[in-house]
C-alpha positions in Angstrom: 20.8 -6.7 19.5 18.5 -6.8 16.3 21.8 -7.4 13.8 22.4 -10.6 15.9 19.1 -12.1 15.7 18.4 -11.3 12.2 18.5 -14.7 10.2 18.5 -15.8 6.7 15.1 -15.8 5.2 15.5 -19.1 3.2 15.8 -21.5 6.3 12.3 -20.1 7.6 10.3 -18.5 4.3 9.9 -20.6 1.3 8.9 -19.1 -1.9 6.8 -21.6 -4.0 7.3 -20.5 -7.8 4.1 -21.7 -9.8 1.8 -20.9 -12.3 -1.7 -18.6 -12.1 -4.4 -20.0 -10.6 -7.7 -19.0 -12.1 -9.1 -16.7 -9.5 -5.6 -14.8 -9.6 -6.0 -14.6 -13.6 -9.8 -12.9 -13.0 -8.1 -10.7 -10.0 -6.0 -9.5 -13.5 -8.2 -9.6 -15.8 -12.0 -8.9 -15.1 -10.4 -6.8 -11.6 -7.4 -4.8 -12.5 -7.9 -4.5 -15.9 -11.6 -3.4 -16.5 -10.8 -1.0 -13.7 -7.8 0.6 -15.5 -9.8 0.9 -18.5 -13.1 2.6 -16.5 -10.5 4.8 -14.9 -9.5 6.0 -18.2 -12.8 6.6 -20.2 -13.5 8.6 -17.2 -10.7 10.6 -16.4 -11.8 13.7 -18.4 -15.4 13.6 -16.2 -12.8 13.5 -12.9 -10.7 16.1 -14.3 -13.3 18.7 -15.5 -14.7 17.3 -11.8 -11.9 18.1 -10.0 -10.8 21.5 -11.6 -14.3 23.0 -11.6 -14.8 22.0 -7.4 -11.0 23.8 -7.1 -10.9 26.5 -9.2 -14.0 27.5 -9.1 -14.2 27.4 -5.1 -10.3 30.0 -5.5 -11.9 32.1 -8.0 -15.4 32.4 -5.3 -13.0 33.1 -3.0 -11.4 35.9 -4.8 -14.4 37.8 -5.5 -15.5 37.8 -1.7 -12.1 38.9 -1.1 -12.3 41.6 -3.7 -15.8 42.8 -2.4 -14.2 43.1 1.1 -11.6 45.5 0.7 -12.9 47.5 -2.5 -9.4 46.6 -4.0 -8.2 43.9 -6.7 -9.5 42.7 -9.9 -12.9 42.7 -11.5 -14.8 39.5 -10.9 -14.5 38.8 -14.8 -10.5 39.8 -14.5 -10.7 37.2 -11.7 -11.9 34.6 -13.5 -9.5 34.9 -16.8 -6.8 34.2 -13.9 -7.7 31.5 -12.2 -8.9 30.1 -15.8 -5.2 30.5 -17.1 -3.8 28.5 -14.3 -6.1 25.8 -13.9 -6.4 24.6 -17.7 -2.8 23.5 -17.8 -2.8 22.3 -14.1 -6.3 20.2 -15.0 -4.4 19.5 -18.4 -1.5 18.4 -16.5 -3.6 16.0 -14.3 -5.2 14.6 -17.0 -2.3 13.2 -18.5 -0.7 11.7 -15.9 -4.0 10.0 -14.8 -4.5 8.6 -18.2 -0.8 7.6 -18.5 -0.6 5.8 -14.4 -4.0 3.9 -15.9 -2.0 2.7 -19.0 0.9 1.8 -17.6 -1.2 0.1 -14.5 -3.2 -1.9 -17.4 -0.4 -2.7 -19.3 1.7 -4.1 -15.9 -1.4 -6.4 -15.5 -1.6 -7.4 -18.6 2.2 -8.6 -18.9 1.7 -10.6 -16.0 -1.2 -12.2 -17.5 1.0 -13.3 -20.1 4.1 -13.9 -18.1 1.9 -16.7 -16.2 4.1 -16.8 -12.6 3.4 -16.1 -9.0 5.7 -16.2 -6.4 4.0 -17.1 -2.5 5.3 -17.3 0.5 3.1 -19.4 2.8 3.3 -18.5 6.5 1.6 -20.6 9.2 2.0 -18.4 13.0 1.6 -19.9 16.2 0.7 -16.5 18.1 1.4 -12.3 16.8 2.2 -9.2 17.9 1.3 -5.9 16.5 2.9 -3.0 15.9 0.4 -0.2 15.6 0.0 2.3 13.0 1.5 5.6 13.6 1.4 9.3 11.3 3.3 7.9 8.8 3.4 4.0 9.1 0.9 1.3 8.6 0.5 -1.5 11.3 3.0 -4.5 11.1 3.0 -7.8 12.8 5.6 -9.8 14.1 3.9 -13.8 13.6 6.0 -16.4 15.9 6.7 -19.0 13.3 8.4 -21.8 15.3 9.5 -22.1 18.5 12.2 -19.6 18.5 11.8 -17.9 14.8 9.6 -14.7 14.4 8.6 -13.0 10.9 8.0 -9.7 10.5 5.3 -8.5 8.5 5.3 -5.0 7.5 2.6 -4.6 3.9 0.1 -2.3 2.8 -2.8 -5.2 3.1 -2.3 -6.4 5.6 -4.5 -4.4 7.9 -6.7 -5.5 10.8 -9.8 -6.9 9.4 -12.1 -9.8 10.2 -9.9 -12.2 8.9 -6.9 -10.7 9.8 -4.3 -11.4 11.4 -4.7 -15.3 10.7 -3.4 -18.4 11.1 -2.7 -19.6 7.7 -2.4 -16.9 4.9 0.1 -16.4 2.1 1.6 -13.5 0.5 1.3 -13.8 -3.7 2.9 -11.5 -6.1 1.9 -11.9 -9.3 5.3 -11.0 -12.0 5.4 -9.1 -15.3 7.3 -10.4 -18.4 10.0 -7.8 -16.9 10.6 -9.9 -13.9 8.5 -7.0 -11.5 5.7 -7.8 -9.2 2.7 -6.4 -10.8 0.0 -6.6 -8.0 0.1 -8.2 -4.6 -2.0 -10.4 -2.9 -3.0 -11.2 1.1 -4.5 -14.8 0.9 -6.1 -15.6 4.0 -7.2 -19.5 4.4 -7.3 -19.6 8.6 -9.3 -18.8 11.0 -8.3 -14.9 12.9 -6.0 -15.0 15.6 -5.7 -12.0 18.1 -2.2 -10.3 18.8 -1.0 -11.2 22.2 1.1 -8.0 22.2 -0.1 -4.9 20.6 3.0 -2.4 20.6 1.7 1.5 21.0 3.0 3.5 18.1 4.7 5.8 20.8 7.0 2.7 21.7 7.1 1.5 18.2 9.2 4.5 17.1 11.5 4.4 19.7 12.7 0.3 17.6 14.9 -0.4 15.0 12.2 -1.8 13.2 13.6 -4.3 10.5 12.6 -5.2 7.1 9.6 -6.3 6.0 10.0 -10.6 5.7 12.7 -9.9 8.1 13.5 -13.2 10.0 14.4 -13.1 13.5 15.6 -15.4 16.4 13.8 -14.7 19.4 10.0 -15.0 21.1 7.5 -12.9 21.1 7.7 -12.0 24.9 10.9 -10.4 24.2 9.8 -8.5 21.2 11.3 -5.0 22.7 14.6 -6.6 23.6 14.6 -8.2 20.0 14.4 -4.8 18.2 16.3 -2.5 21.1 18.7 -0.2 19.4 22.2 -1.6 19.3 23.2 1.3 21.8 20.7 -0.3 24.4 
């Protein structure tokens, strides 16, 4: 069923390329940015942080061990272990943090100077919801027309007080290397409430499609929409 219902995007979504508006430009560079940079001066504090609270709590835990059964090495033995594994793991962790924080502030600095957003604007009569399950977020499917549905399946969209609404665009911001850099939820509406809200039990049992997916169909028949071709 889903594969004949599935239209092409363009005829329903219509990405608006334009310009940075000012309060994405501050998002960049007085948000993103300035975090990046906080993250990195204090990556050593998190790392010594982070090791000590471990380590420290494996190498506890090996004395008490060793005090139970008379057997094993000497507290200070003990300690010269679990010092000699976690300086290169806390090394280790380090570095990466530091090098995910430049390459986060350097991604947000490109787009900065790359100077383009792309937005799809979408307006929903009505939604459904898709609940979260153990290893999916919640998605929405927002009836767009009278027989056109959208499916909305991203990490920020999540039920809020504003969310889902009746008028809110999805922005990604672009480096100079033609990749999104961050992404945006721009909520102008008012909330609307799901109609539907699909248990995550049921939810697993669809062939859920893409996220931005366009389909042909109501909301009413959502299951019947997203049934497994064998059904």
């Amino acid at each position: 069923m889903l594969s004949r219902t599935l239209k092409r995007e363009r005829l329903v979504l219509k990405p608006v390329v334009r310009p940075l508006r000012e309060a994405e430009r501050r998002i960049l560079k007085w948000g993103m940015i300035r975090q990046r940079r906080l993250m990195t001066q204090l990556a050593p504090l998190m790392t010594l942080t982070v090791g000590l609270v471990l380590f420290g709590g494996l190498w506890g835990l090996s004395i008490l061990a060793t005090r139970a059964d008379k057997k094993g090495p000497s507290w200070q033995m003990s300690g010269l272990m679990w010092l000699a594994i976690g300086i290169p793991i806390s090394l280790w962790s380090h570095r990466d943090l530091r090098r995910y924080a430049a390459k986060y502030e350097g991604s947000c600095a490109s787009a900065l100077k790359m100077d383009r957003a792309v937005e799809i604007q979408i307006r929903p009569d009505a939604v459904a919801e898709f609940e979260a399950g153990a290893k999916q977020g919640p998605a929405y499917a927002f009836q767009v027309g009278d027989n056109d549905i959208v499916l909305i399946a991203y990490e920020k969209a999540r039920p809020s007080a504003r969310f889902p609404n009746a008028d809110f665009s999805l922005v990604d911001l672009f480096t100079e290397q033609k990749k999104p850099a961050v992404g945006l939820l721009k909520k102008r509406g008012k909330k609307i409430e799901p109609v539907r809200r699909i248990p995550s039990e049921m939810r697993t049992r669809l062939m859920m499609p893409d996220h931005l997916s366009v389909i042909q169909g109501k909301l009413s028949e959502i299951e019947s929409l997203f049934a497994p071709e064998s059904e």
